[in-house]
C-alpha positions in Angstrom: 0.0 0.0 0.0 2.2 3.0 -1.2 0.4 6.2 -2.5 1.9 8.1 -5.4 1.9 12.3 -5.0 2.8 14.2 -7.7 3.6 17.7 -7.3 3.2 19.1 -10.9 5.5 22.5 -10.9 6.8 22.9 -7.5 9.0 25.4 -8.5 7.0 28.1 -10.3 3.5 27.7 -9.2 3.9 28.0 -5.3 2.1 31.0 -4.3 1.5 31.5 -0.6 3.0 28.3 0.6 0.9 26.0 -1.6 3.1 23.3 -1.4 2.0 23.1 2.3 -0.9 21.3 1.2 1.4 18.5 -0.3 3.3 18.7 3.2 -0.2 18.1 5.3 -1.2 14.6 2.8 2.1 13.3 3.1 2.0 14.0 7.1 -1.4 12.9 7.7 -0.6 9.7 5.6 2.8 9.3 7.7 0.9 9.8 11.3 -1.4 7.1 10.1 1.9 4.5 8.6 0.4 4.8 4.9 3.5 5.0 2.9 3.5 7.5 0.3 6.0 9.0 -1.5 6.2 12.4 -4.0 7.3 13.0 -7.8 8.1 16.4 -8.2 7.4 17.0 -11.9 9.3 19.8 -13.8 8.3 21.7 -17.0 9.3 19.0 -19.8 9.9 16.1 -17.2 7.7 12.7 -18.0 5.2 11.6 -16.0 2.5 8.8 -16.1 -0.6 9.9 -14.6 -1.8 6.6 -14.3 0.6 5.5 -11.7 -0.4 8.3 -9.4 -2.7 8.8 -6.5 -2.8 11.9 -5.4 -1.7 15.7 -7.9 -1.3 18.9 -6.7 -0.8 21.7 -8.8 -0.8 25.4 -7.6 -1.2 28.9 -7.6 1.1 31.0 -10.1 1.4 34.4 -11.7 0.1 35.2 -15.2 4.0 34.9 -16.1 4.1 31.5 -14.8 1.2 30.6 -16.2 1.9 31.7 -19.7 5.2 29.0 -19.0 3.3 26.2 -18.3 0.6 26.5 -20.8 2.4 24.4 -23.6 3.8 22.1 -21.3 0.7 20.8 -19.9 -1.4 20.9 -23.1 0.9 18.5 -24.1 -0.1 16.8 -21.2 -3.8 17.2 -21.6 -5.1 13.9 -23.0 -3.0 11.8 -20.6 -4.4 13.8 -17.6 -8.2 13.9 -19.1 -8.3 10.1 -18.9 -6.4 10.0 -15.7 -9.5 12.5 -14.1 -12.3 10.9 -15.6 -10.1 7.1 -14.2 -10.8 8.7 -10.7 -7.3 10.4 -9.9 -7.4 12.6 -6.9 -6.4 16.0 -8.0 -6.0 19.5 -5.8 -5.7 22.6 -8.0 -5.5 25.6 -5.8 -6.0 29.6 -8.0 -3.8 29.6 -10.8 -3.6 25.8 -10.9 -7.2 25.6 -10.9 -7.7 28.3 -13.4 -5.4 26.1 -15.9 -8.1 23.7 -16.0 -10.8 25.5 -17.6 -11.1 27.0 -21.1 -9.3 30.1 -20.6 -8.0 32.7 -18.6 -8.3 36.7 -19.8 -5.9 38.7 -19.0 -7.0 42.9 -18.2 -5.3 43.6 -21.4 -7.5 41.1 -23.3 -5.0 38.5 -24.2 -6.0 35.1 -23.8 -4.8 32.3 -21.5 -5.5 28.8 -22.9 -6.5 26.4 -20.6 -6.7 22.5 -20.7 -10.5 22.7 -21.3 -10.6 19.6 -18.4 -13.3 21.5 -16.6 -16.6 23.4 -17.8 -15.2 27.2 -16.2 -13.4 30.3 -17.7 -11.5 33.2 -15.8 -11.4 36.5 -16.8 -9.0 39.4 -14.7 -11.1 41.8 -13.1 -10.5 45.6 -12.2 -9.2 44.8 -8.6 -8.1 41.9 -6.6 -10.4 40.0 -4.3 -8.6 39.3 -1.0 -9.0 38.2 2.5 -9.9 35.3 4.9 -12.6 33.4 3.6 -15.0 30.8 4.9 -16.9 27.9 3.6 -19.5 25.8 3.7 -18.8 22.5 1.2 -20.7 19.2 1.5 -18.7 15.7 0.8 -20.8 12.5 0.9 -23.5 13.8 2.7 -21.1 15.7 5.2 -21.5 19.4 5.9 -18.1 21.1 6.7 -16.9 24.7 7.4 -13.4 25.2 5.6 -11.1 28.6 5.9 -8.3 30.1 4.0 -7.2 32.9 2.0 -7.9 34.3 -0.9 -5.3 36.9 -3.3 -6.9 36.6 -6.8 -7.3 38.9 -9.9 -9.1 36.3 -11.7 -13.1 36.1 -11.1 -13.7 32.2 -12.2 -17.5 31.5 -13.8 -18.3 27.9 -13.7 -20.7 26.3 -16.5 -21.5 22.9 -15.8 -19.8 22.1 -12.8 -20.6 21.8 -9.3 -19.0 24.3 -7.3 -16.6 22.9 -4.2 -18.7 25.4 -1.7 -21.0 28.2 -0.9 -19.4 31.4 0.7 -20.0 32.0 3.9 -17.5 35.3 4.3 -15.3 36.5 1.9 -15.7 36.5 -1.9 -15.3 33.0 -4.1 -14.9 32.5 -7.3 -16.0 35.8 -8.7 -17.4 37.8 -5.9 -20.9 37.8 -7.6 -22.7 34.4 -7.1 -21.6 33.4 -3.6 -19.3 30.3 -4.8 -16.1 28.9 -3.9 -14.0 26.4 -6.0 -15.3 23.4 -8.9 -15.8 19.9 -8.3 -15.5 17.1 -10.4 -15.1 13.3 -9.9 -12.2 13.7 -7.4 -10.8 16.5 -9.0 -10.8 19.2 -6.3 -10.3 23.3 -7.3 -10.1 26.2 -4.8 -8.7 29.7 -4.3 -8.2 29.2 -0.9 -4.7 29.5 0.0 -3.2 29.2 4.0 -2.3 26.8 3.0 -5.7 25.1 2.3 -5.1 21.8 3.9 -3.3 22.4 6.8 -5.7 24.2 8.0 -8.8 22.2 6.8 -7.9 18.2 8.3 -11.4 16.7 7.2 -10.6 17.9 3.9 -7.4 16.7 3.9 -8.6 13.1 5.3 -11.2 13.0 2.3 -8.1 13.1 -0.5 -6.5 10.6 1.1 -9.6 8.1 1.7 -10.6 9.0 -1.7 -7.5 7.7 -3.2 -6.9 4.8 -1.2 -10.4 4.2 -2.2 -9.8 4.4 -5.7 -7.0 2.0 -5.3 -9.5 -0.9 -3.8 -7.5 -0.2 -0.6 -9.1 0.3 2.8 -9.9 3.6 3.4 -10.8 3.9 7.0 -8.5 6.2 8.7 -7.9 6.3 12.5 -8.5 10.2 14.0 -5.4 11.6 14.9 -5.7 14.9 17.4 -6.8 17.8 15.0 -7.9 20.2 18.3 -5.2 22.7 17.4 -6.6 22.9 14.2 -10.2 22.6 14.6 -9.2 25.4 17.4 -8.1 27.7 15.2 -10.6 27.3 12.6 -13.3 28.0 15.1 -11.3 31.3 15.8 -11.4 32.3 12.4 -15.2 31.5 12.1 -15.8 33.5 14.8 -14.1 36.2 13.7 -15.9 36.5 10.0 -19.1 36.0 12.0 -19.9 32.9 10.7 -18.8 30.9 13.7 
């Protein structure tokens, strides 16, 4: 039983600590003796999707961006049949913009994206930032996630389920009171903190969805999250939501 992480980018798209959310699966795996291990996959590096349990990919400038456009539309096919196969994926703001159509830029140039999920992006007149609660619901289960949110984009989904509802704070575009996509196990936010760290029942439903995916057993023993269910509460609380 060894799960497979791939870290696509680690180097350029690692905005605000992302890579802490790689950090918090491989932790929570390790607390629990699940081996796991992680690729870190580099612009132009080979990697078989197939193989892996669990990908990250995260937040970037539009620079950035632009870099890794060709490189993963080469990579598109292979990771559209890896998705729709069940592979757990995090995309976190710039990540998660790369897998829609397109991203707009203010000076109307345009972004391709993968075209993986039904959403587009488009840069808006002023940056939408701040702590940021929400409410998502996972097999049945209502949670109350935080993070934080630094995005130009405003992301309009089409049809796609959104990850959340905003409680505070403003989402995907500020307008329509959503946070994030979700499809299959393909997971997209633009919550930042990092997001898992500070969000352990997310973080335990990754890892039980790809050991489940796997036809391992996916029951995880708690471990002691009252720091971080703590903390959480505090920032509830104090976007009145709590």
């Amino acid at each position: 039983m060894l799960l497979r992480v791939c870290h696509l980018y680690p180097d350029l798209l690692n905005l605000y600590g992302d890579r802490g959310n790689v950090l918090a699966f491989l932790a929570r795996c390790r607390w629990r003796g699940i081996p796991a291990i992680v690729h870190r996959v580099q612009k132009g590096e080979q990697v078989n999707f197939q193989e892996m349990d669990f990908l990250f990919l995260g937040g970037g400038s539009d620079r950035e961006q632009n870099l890794m456009t060709k490189d993963l539309m080469r990579r598109a096919d292979a990771l559209r049949e890896a998705i729709e196969g069940g592979l757990v994926v995090l995309a976190i703001c710039g990540g998660y913009q790369l897998l829609g159509h397109y991203y707009r830029t203010r000076e109307g140039q345009i972004i391709p994206g993968l075209g993986l999920l039904d959403l587009f992006t488009v840069a808006g007149p002023r940056r939408l930032i701040g702590n940021i609660a929400v409410e998502i619901e996972l097999d049945g289960k209502s949670w109350r996630i935080t993070g934080f949110e630094n995005h130009a984009g405003r992301t309009y989904l089409g049809q796609i389920a959104p990850l959340g509802r905003v409680l505070a704070g403003h989402g995907n575009n500020g307008e329509d009171g959503l946070e994030g996509a979700r499809y299959k196990n393909v997971f997209c936010s633009y919550l930042h903190g990092p997001l898992l760290p500070k969000n352990p029942p997310l973080t335990d439903y990754l890892i039980q969805a790809a050991l489940k995916r796997r036809g391992l057993p996916f029951s995880l023993e708690p471990l002691d999250d009252r720091l971080e269910t703590a903390a959480n509460q505090v920032m509830l609380r104090r976007l009145g939501v709590g």
